[in-house]
N, C-alpha and C positions, 0 to 999 in steps of 0.2 A: 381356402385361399391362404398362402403364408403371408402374415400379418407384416412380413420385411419388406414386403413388393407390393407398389404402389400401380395402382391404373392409372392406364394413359392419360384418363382424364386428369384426376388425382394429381399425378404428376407434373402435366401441362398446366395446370392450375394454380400450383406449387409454384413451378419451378417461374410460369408467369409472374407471377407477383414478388417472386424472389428476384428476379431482374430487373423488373420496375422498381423496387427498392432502392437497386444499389445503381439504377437509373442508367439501365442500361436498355435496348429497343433491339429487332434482331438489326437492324443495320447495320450497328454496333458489330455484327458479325461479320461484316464485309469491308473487312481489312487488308490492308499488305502487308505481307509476312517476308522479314530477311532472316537470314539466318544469324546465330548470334554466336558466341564462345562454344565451341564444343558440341556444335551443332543443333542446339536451342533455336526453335525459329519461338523471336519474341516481336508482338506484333507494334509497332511504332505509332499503328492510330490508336489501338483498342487497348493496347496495356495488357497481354495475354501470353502466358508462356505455352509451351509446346514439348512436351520430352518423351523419351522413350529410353527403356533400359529393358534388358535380358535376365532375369535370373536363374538361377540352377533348381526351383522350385515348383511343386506343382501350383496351379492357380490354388487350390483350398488352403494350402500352406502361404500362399504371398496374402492373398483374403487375410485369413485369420490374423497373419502378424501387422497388419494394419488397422484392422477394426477389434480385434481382443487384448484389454488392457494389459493382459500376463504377457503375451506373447510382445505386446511393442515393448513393452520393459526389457524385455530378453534381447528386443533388436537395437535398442537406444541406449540400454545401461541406466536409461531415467526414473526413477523411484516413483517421482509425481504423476503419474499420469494415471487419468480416469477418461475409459471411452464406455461410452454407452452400448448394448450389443442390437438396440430396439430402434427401429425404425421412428427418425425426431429428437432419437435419443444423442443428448449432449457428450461432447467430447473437451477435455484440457489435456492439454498434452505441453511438455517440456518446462515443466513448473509453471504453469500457470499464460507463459507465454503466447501460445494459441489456443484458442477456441471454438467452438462452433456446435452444428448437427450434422445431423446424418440425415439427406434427403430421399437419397434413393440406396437402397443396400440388396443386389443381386449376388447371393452368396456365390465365390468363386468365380466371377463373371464382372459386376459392376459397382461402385463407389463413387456416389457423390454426394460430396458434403457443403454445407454452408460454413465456410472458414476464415477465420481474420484472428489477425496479429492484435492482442489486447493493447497495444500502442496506440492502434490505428482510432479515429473518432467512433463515439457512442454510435453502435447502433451500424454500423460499417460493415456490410461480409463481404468476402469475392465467393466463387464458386470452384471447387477446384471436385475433379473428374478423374478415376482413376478405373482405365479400361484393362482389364487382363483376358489377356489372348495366350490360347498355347504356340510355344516354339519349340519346335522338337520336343525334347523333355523338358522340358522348364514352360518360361509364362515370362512374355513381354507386355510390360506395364506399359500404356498410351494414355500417358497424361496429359492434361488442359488444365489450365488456371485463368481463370478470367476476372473481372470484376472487382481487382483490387486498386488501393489508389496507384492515380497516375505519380510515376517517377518510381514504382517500388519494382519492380520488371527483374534487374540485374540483381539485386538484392534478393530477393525470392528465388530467384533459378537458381542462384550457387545455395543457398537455404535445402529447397529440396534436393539438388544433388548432395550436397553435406551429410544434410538428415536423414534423409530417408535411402534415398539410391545407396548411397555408398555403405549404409551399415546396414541395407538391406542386402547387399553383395557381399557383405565381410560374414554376413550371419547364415547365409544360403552357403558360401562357399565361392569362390571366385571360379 
């Protein structure tokens, strides 16, 4: 069995206690969603973004430039960064800026990590979720953010479109 891919149970088990953590229940998932700047549905109960972007890449290549440390260098220009490639395995990314693990790691397929802004209080993650689906020839990313403090919503979505999207599109190719 690949030591990256967690069991259902494993998982469930995980990912349970990782929301009880950051105290959240699933009702917490039963939200209503508006839609927000540039089509962001961010949800006004739950404090959870929603995004989707296209790239000109295959999914093993958007994988890789997201979870291999050389390759998010290449996509960020950022020096600092250490991601782990092992399932648990820690990530710092953007000097030190943010944090976290890697919960579930589906090569080419799925990403999710336990992530928080080292600003944020001791001990704080949200969960953010990074789906890659093929589209024609490329791979649309379906992201989720959840689990972060309340009022950080608009700050984070231009964050990841800034971060991530935009110099994921500039390094794929528009």
């Amino acid at each position: 069995m690949d030591s990256r891919i967690l069991t259902r149970r494993r998982f469930s088990l995980t990912l349970t206690s990782l929301l009880s953590g950051l105290g959240l229940s699933t009702s917490a998932c039963e939200s209503s969603r508006v839609n927000g700047p540039g089509g962001d549905e961010i949800s006004r109960t739950e404090e959870s973004i929603h995004q989707e972007v296209t790239l000109k890449a295959s999914r093993k290549r958007v994988y890789e430039a997201i979870t291999e440390a050389d390759q998010f260098r290449k996509v960020t220009g950022v020096e600092s960064t250490k991601i782990s490639r092992e399932l648990g395995g820690a990530f710092t990314l953007f000097g030190g800026a943010i944090e976290g693990r890697h919960v579930e790691l589906v090569p080419a397929a799925r990403i999710v990590q336990a992530w928080r802004a080292s600003a944020w209080e001791n001990g704080k993650y949200s969960i953010a979720r990074f789906e890659l689906k093929d589209e024609g020839t490329g791979t649309r990313i379906v992201f989720e953010h959840t689990g972060f403090p309340k009022g950080q919503a608009e700050h984070l979505a231009s964050g990841w479109k800034e971060h991530y999207w935009e110099t994921l599109t500039r390094y794929f190719g528009a």
